[in-house]
C-alpha positions as CSV (number, residue, x, y, z in Angstrom):
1,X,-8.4,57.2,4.8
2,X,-9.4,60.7,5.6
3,X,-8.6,61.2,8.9
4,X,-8.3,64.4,11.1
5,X,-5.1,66.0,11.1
6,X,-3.2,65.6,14.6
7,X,-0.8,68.3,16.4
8,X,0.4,67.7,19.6
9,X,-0.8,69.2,23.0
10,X,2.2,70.4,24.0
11,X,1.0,74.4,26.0
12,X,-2.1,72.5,27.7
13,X,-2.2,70.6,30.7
14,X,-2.6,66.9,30.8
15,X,-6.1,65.9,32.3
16,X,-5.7,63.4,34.7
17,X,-8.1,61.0,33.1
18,X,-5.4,60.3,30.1
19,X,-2.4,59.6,32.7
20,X,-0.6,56.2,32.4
21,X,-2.3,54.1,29.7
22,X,1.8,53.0,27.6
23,X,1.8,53.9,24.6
24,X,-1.9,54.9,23.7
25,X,-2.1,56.8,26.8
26,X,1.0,58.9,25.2
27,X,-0.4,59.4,22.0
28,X,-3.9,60.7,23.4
29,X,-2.0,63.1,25.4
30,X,-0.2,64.5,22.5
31,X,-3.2,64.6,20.0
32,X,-4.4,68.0,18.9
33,X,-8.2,66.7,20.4
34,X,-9.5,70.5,19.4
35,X,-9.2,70.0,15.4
36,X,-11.6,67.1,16.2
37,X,-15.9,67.1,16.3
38,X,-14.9,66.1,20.6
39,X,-12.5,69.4,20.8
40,X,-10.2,69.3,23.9
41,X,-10.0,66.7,26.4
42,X,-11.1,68.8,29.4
43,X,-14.5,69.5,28.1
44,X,-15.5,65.8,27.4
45,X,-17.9,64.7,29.6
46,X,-17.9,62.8,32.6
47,X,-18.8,59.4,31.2
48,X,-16.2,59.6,28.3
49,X,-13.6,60.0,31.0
50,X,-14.5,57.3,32.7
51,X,-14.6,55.1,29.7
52,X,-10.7,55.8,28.9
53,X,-9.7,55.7,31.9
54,X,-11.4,52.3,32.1
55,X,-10.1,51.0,28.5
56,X,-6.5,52.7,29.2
57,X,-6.3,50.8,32.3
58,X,-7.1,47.5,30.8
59,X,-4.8,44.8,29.4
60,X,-7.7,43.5,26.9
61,X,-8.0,44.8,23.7
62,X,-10.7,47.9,23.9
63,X,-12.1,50.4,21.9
64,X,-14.3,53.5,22.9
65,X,-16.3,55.1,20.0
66,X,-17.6,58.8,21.1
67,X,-20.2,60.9,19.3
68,X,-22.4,61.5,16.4
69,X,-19.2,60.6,14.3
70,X,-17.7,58.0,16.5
71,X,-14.5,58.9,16.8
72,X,-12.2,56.5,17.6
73,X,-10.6,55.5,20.8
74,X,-8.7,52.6,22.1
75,X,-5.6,51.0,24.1
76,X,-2.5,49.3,23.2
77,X,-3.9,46.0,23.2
78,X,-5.9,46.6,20.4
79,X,-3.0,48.3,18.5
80,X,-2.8,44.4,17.3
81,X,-6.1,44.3,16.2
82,X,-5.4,47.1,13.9
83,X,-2.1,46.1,12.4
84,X,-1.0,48.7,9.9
85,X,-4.8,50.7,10.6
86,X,-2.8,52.0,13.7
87,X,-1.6,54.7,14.4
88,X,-3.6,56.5,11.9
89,X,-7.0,55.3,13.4
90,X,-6.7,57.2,16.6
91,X,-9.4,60.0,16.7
92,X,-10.9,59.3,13.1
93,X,-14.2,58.1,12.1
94,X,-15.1,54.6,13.0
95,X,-16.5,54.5,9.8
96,X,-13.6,55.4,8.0
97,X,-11.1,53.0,10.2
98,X,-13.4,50.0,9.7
99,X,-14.8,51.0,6.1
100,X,-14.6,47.0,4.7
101,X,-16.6,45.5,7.6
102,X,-19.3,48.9,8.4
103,X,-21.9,47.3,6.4
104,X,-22.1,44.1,8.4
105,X,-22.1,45.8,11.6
106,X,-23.8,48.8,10.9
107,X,-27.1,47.8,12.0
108,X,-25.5,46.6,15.8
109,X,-23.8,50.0,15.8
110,X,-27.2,51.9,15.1
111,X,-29.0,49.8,18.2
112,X,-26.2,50.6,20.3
113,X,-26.6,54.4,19.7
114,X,-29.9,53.7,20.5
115,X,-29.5,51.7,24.0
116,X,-29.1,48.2,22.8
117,X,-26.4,46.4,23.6
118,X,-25.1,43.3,21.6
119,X,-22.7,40.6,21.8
120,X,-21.4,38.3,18.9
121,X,-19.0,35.2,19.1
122,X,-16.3,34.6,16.9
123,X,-17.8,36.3,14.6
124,X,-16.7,36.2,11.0
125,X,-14.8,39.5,9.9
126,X,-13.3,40.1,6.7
127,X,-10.9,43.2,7.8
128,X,-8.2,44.7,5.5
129,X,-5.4,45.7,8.2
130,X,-2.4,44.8,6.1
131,X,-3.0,45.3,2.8
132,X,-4.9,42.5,1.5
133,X,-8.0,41.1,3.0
134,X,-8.0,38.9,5.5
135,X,-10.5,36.2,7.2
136,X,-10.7,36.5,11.0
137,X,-13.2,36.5,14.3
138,X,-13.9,37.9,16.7
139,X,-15.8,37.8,19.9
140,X,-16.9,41.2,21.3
141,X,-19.8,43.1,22.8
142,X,-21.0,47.0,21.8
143,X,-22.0,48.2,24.9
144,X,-24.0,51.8,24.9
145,X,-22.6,54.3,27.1
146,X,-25.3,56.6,28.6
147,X,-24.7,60.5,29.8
148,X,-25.8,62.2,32.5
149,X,-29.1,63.3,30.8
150,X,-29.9,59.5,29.9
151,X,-28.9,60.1,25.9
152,X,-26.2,57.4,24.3
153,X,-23.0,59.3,23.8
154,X,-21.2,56.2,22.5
155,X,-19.8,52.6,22.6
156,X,-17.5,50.8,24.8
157,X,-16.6,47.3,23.2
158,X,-13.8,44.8,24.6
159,X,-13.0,42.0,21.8
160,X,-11.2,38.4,21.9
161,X,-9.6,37.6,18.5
162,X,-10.4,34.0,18.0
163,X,-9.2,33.8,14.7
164,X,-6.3,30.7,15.4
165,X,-8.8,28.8,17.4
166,X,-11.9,28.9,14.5
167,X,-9.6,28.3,12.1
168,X,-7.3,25.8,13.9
169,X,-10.7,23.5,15.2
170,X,-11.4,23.8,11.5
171,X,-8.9,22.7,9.9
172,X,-8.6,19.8,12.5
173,X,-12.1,18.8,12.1
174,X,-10.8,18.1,8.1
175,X,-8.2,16.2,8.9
176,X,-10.3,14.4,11.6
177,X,-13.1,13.6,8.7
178,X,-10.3,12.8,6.3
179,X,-9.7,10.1,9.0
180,X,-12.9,9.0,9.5
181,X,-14.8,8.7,5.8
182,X,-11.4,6.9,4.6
183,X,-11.2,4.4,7.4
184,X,-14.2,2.8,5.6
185,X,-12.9,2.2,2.1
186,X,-12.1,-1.1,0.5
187,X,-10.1,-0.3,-2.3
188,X,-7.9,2.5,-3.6
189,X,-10.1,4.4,-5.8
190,X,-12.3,4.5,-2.7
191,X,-9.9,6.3,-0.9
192,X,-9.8,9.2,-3.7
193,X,-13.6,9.8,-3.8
194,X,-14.1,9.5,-0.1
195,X,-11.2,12.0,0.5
196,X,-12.0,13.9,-1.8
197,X,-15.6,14.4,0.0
198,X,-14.3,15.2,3.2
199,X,-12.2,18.0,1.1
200,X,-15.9,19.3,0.4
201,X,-16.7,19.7,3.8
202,X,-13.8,22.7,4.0
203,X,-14.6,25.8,1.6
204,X,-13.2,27.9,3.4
205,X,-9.5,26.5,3.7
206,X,-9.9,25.4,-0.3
207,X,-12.9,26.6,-2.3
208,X,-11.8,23.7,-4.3
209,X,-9.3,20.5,-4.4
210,X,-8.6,17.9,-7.1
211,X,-6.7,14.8,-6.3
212,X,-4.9,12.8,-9.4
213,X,-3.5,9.5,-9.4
214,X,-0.7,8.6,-11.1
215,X,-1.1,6.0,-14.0
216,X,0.6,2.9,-14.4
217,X,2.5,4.1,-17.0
218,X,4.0,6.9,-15.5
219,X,3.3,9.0,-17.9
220,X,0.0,10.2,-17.2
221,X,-2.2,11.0,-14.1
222,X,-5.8,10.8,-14.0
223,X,-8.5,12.9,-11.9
224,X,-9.6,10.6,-9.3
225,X,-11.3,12.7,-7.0
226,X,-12.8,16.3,-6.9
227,X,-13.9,19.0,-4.1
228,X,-16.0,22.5,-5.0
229,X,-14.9,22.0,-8.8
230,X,-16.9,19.7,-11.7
231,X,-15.2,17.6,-13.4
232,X,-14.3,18.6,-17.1
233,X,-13.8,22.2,-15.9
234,X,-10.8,23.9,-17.9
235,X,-9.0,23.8,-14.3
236,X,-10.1,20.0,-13.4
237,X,-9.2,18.0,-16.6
238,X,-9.7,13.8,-16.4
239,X,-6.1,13.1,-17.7
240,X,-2.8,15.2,-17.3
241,X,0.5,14.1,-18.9
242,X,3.0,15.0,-16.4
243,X,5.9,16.2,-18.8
244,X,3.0,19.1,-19.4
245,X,3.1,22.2,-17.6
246,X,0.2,24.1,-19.0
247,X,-2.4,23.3,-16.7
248,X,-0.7,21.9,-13.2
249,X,3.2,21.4,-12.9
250,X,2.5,17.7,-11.7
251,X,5.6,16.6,-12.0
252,X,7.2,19.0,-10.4
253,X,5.5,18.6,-7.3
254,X,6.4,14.4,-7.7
255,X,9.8,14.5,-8.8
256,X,11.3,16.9,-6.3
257,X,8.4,15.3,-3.2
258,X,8.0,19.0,-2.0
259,X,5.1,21.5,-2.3
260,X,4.8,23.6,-5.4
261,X,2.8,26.9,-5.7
262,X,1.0,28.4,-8.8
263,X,-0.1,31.9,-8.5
264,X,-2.3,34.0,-11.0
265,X,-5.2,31.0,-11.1
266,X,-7.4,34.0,-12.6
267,X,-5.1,34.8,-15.8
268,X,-5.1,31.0,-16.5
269,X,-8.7,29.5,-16.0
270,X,-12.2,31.7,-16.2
271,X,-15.1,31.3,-13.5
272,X,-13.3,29.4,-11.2
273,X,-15.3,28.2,-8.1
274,X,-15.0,30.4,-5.3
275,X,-16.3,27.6,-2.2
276,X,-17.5,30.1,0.7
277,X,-16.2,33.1,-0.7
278,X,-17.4,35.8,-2.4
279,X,-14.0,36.4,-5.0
280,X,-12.3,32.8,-6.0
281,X,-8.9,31.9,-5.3
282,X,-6.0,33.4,-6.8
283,X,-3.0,30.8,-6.0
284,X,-2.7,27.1,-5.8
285,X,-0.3,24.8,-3.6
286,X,0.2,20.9,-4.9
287,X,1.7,18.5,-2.7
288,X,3.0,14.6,-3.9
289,X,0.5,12.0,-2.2
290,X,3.5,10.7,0.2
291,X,3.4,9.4,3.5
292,X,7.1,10.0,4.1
293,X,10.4,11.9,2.0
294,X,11.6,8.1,0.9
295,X,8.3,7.0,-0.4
296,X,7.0,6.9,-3.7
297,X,4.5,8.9,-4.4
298,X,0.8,7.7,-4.8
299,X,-0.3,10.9,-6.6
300,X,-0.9,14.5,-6.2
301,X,-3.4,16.7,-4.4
302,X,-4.3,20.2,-5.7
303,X,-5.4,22.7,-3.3
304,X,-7.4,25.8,-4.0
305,X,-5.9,28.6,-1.3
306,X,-8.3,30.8,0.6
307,X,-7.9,33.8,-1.1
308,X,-8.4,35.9,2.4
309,X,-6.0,33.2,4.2
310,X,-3.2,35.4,6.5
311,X,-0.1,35.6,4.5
312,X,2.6,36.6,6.7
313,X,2.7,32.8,8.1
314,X,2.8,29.2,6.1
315,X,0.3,27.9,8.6
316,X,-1.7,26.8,5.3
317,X,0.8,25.5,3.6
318,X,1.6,23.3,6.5
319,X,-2.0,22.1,7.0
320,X,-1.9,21.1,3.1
321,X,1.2,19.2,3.4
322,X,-0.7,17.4,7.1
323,X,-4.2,17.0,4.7
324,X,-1.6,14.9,2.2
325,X,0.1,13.1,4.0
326,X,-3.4,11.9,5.7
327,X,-4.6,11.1,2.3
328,X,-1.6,9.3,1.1
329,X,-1.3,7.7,4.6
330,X,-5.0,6.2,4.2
331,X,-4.2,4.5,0.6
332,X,-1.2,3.0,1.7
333,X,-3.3,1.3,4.6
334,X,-5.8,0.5,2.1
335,X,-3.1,-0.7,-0.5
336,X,-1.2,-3.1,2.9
337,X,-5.2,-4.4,3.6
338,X,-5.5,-5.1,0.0
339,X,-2.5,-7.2,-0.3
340,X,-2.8,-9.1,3.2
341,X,-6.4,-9.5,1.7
342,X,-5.0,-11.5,-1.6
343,X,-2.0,-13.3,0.7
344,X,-4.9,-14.9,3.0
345,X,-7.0,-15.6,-0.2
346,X,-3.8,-17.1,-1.8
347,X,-3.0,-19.1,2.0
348,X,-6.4,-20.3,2.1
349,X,-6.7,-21.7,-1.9
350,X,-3.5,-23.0,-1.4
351,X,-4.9,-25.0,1.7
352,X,-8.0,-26.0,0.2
353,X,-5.5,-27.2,-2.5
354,X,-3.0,-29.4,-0.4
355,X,-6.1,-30.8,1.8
356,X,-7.9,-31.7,-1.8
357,X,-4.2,-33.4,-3.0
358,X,-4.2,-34.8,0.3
359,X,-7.7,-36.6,-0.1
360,X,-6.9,-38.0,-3.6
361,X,-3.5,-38.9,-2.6
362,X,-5.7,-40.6,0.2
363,X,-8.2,-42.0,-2.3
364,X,-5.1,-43.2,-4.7
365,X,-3.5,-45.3,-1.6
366,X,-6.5,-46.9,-1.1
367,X,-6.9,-48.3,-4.9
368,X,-2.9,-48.8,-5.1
369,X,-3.4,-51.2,-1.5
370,X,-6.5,-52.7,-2.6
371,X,-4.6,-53.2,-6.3
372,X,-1.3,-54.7,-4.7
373,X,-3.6,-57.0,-2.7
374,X,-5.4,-58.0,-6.4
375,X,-2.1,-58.9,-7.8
376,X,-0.5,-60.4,-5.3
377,X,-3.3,-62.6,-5.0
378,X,-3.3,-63.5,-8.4
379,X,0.0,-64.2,-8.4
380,X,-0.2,-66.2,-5.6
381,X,-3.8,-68.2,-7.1
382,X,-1.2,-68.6,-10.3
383,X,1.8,-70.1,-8.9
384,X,-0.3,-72.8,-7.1
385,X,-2.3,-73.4,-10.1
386,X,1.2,-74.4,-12.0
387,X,2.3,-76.3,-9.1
388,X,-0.5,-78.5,-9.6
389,X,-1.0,-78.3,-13.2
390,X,2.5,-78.8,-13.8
391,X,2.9,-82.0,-11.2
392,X,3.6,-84.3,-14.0
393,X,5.9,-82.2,-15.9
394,X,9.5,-81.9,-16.0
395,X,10.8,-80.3,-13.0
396,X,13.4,-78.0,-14.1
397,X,10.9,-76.4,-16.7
398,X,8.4,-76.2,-13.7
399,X,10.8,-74.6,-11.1
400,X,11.8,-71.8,-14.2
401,X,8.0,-70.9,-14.4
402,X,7.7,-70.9,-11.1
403,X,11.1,-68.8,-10.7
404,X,9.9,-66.6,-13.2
405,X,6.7,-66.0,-11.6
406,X,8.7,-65.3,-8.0
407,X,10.6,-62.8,-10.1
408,X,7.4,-60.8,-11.4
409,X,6.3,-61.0,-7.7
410,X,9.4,-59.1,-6.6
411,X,9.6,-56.8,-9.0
412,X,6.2,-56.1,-8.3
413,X,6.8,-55.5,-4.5
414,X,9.6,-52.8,-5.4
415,X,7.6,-50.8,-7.3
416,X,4.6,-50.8,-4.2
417,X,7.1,-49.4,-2.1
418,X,6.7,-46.5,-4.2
419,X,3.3,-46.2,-5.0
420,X,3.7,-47.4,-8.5
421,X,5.5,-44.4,-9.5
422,X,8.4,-46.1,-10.4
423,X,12.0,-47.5,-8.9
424,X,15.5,-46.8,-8.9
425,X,17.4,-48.9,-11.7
426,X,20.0,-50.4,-8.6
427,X,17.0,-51.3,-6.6
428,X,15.9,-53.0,-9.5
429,X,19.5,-55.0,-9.9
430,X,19.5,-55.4,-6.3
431,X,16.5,-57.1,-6.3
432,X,16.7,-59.4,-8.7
433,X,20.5,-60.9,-7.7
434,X,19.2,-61.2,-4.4
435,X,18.4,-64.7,-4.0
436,X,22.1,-65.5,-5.2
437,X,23.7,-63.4,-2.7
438,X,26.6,-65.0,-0.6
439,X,26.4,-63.8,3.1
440,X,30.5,-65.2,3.2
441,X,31.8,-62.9,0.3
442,X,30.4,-60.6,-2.3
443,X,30.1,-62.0,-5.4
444,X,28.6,-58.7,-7.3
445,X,29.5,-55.0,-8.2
446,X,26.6,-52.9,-8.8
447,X,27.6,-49.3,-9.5
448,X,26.5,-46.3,-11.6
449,X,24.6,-42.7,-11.0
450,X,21.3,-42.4,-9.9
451,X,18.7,-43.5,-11.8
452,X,14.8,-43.3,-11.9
453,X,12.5,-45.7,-13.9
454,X,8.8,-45.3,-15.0
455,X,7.1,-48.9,-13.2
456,X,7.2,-50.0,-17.4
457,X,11.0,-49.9,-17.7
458,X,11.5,-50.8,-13.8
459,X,9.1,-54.2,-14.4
460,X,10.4,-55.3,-18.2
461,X,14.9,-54.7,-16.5
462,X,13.6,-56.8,-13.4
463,X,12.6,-59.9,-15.5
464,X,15.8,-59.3,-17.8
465,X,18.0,-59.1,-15.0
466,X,16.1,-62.3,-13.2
467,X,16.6,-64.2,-16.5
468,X,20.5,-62.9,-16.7
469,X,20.9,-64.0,-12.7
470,X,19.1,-67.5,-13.4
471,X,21.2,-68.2,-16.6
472,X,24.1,-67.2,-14.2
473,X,23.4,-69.8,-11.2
474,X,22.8,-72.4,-13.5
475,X,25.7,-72.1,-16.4
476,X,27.3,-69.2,-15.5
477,X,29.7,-66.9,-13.1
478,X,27.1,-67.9,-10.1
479,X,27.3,-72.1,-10.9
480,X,30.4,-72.3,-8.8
481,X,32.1,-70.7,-5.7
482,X,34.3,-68.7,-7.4
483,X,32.1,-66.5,-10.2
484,X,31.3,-63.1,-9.8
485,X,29.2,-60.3,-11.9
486,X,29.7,-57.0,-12.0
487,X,26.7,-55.2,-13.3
488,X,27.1,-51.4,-14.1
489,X,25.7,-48.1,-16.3
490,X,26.4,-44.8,-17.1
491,X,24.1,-42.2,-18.8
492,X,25.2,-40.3,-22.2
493,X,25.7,-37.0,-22.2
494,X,22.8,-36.0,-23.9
495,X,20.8,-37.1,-20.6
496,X,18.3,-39.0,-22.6
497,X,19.7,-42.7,-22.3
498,X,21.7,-44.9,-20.8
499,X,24.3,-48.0,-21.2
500,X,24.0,-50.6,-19.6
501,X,26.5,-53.5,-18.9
502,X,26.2,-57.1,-17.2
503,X,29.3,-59.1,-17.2
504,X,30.9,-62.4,-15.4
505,X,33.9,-63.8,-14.6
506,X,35.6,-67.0,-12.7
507,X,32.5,-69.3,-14.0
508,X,32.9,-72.5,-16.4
509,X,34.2,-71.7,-19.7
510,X,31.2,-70.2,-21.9
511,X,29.6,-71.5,-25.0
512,X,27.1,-69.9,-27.2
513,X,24.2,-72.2,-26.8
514,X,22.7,-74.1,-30.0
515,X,19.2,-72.7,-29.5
516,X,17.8,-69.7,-28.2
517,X,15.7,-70.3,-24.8
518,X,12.8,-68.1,-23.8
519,X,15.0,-66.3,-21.4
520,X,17.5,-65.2,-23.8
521,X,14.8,-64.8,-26.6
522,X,13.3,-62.1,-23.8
523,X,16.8,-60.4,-23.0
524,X,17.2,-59.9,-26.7
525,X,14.1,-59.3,-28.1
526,X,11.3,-58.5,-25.8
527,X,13.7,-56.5,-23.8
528,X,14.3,-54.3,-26.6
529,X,11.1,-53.9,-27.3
530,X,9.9,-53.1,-24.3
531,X,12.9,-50.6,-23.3
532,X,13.0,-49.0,-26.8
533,X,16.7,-49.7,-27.2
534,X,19.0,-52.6,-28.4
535,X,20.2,-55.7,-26.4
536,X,23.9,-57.0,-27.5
537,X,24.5,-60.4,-26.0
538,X,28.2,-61.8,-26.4
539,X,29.1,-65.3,-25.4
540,X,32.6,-64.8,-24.4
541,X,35.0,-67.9,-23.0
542,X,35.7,-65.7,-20.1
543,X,31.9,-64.8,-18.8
544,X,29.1,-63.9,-20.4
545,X,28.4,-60.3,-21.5
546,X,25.1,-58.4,-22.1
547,X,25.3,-54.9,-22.9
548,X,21.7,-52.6,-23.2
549,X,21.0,-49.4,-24.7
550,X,17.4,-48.4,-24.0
551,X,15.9,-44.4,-23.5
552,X,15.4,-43.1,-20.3
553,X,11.9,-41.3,-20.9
């Protein structure tokens, strides 16, 4: 900057206009005014005095411009303003200390020099006080200061910087839309393009932003979502293998759950977009899709820096780390919806299920009640046809049908009790020995494991052990006071039959009949038959012995 050179006053006397005033006051009193277009202090006029006087006074930033070349004035609140402009600015050219932002205001200043007064609010100022450029605003006012003879002899401007406040309601208006587009997604991949929209409605903060979700492979993440850039651009690829580093470090920025920066954007991808900017970004910050340090991350988000963003703070890389946490924030409420969505779905087929089971189980009962009923009936129409067919006949023969018929009838009734889906093979003994119980004594032994039989096997061991009982009470262990049977089974190892075993003892001495009966014809034929099995009958002196093998499925 080519400023005039400055020598202090030191053989002149201080005018009083330029007393106090900190810092500035004591660096206008020891310029070397004279070497300047103004020339010494006590010839300035009246009005300029009473500017400074005015602007050294004040505690609100203020700058006086003064003459054809404006030379520049102003206190030690604006020496922030300035930054690394001051000290040099003092008493140069306004058009040399604000070179990077004369053409915007030029015009204002020429109306000012000319009477008119304007005023602009946080107005958008691109100043270069530290080295770089740097996006800020301002609100001030150029106020035209007249002379005694009525001409303009400057400017008098006091200025707010309003740069945290634009910026700040900006950046909070993104993470308010953020909020507000994602609240109305239904699924996951809506998240990613409706985030990714309010992204777009920030080029300032990020000219552009791509968000990637990781694949299920976890090898691979694919472009879900895009801001300010097209899709298929050399910096916006659809698929990225994470072990890669060429393009974005991806899994950098997931394995360690942290923020990682990449600078140099223009050695590494041409025409990039540059949002509301005039040059495009020039670094990069990507932050893990995470809603806290322990979770596992959802994807990454890649965010385009304002190249004119301050960078003596990490106020952006803060607001990037609150804009991704939003995002990853709204897919895990999305993801929690989804499920609850599928676990009430699930509840209510699983109800519709258990009331359907529920009506056939219903509708089952009915036939099985109205069946029961049928047979019972029969049974009953049955035994009082023999009685009277059979009045004539031989009554022992009639009281076995009849017996045998009573037998079928019981069996029967155990296997109601449980809906026809079978019985339990000592319900099944039970039963049938039942008639020739003793309420003095026991005079059986029924033991053995648990076991279940289909209705088939539970109806076809009911009318063997009927037959065995009947033989009993009328030849056997069961003829006299002192018999007993002992009926028990055990189940082979492989699990898929069982042994059974019926034996007496303490009844009349046993002999093997001459003929075979149709009782014992059933126990060893029919029965094995039925039960897919063999049937061992062994008439020993002691008690009769019957021992089955039969399949238990």
């Amino acid at each position: 900057m080519n400023l005039h050179a400055k020598t202090p006053m030191t053989d002149r006397p201080v005018p009083e206009f330029l007393n106090g005033g900190g810092e500035m006051g004591a660096a206008m009193r020891a310029f070397d005014w004279s070497a300047t277009p103004l020339g010494p202090p006590q010839a300035w006029p009246r009005t300029l005095q009473t500017c400074l006087r005015i602007m050294l006074a004040s505690r609100q930033p203020m700058w006086v411009w003064w003459g054809p070349q404006l030379i520049n004035f102003y206190n030690d609140a604006y020496r922030v303003v300035l930054q690394n402009k001051h000290p040099a600015a003092l008493g140069g050219p306004a058009r040399e200390v604000w070179a990077e932002i004369w053409s915007q205001i030029e015009v204002r200043i020429a109306a000012a020099m000319a009477g008119e007064a304007s005023y602009s609010e946080a107005e958008l100022l691109v100043m270069d006080r530290s080295g770089y450029p740097e996006e800020t605003y301002y609100t001030f006012s150029f106020s035209p200061v007249p002379q005694d003879d009525g001409s303009i002899g400057g400017i008098v401007c006091a200025n707010n910087d309003d740069s945290d406040r634009v910026i700040g309601a900006r950046r909070l208006a993104l993470l308010r839309e953020i909020a507000t587009r994602t609240w109305e997604a239904r699924s996951v991949a809506e998240v990613y393009v409706l985030a990714a929209q309010a992204l777009g409605t920030d080029p300032r903060d990020m000219p552009f932003a791509l968000i990637y979700r990781l694949d299920d492979d976890g090898a691979r993440a694919t472009l879900r979502g895009t801001a300010g850039i097209d899709v298929g651009h050399a910096a916006a690829p659809e698929s990225l293998a994470l072990d890669s580093a060429a393009l974005w470090p991806l899994s950098e920025a997931i394995r360690s759950g942290t923020r990682r920066h990449v600078a140099h954007l223009g050695q590494k991808f041409a025409n990039l977009p540059r949002g509301a900017w005039l040059e495009a970004p020039d670094d990069a910050v990507l932050l893990p899709l995470v809603t806290s340090a322990d979770a596992a991350p959802r994807g990454v988000l890649v965010l385009a820096a304002n190249p004119f963003r301050r960078r003596e703070d990490d106020s952006f890389d803060h607001f990037a780390a609150l804009v991704a946490r939003q995002i990853a924030s709204a897919i895990v409420a999305v993801e929690t919806a989804e499920l609850n969505r599928e676990r009430a779905k699930a509840a209510d087929m699983l109800g519709l299920e258990i009331e359907h089971r529920r009506r056939i189980e219903r509708h089952q009962n009915l036939l099985l009640d109205e069946l029961n009923h049928r047979v019972k009936n029969t049974l009953a129409t049955v035994q009082a046809m023999a009685i009277q067919t059979l009045k004539g006949v031989d009554v022992a023969a009639r009281d076995a049908f009849l017996a045998r018929l009573f037998a079928l009838s019981s069996q029967h009734d155990l296997l109601t009790l449980d809906n026809w889906e079978g019985a339990s093979l000592e319900g099944v003994v039970r039963r049938a020995l039942r008639p020739y119980r003793d309420d003095d004594r026991s005079r059986f032994t029924v033991e053995g494991p648990a076991v279940h039989l289909d209705p088939k096997r539970a109806l076809a061991l009911g009318m063997g052990f009927h037959e065995l009982a009947t033989n009993a009470a009328r030849y056997g262990a069961l003829s006299n006071a002192d018999g007993s049977v002992d009926v028990s089974w055990t189940i082979v190892p492989d699990g898929k039959s069982l042994k059974l075993h019926w034996e007496e003892r303490g009844g009349p001495a046993v002999q093997e009949p001459a003929r075979r009966g149709f009782g014992l014809r059933l126990i060893e034929h029919g029965l094995g038959r039925e039960l897919g099995g063999a049937v061992t009958v062994n008439f020993a002196p002691g008690g009769l012995v019957c021992e089955w093998d039969m399949r238990l499925s």
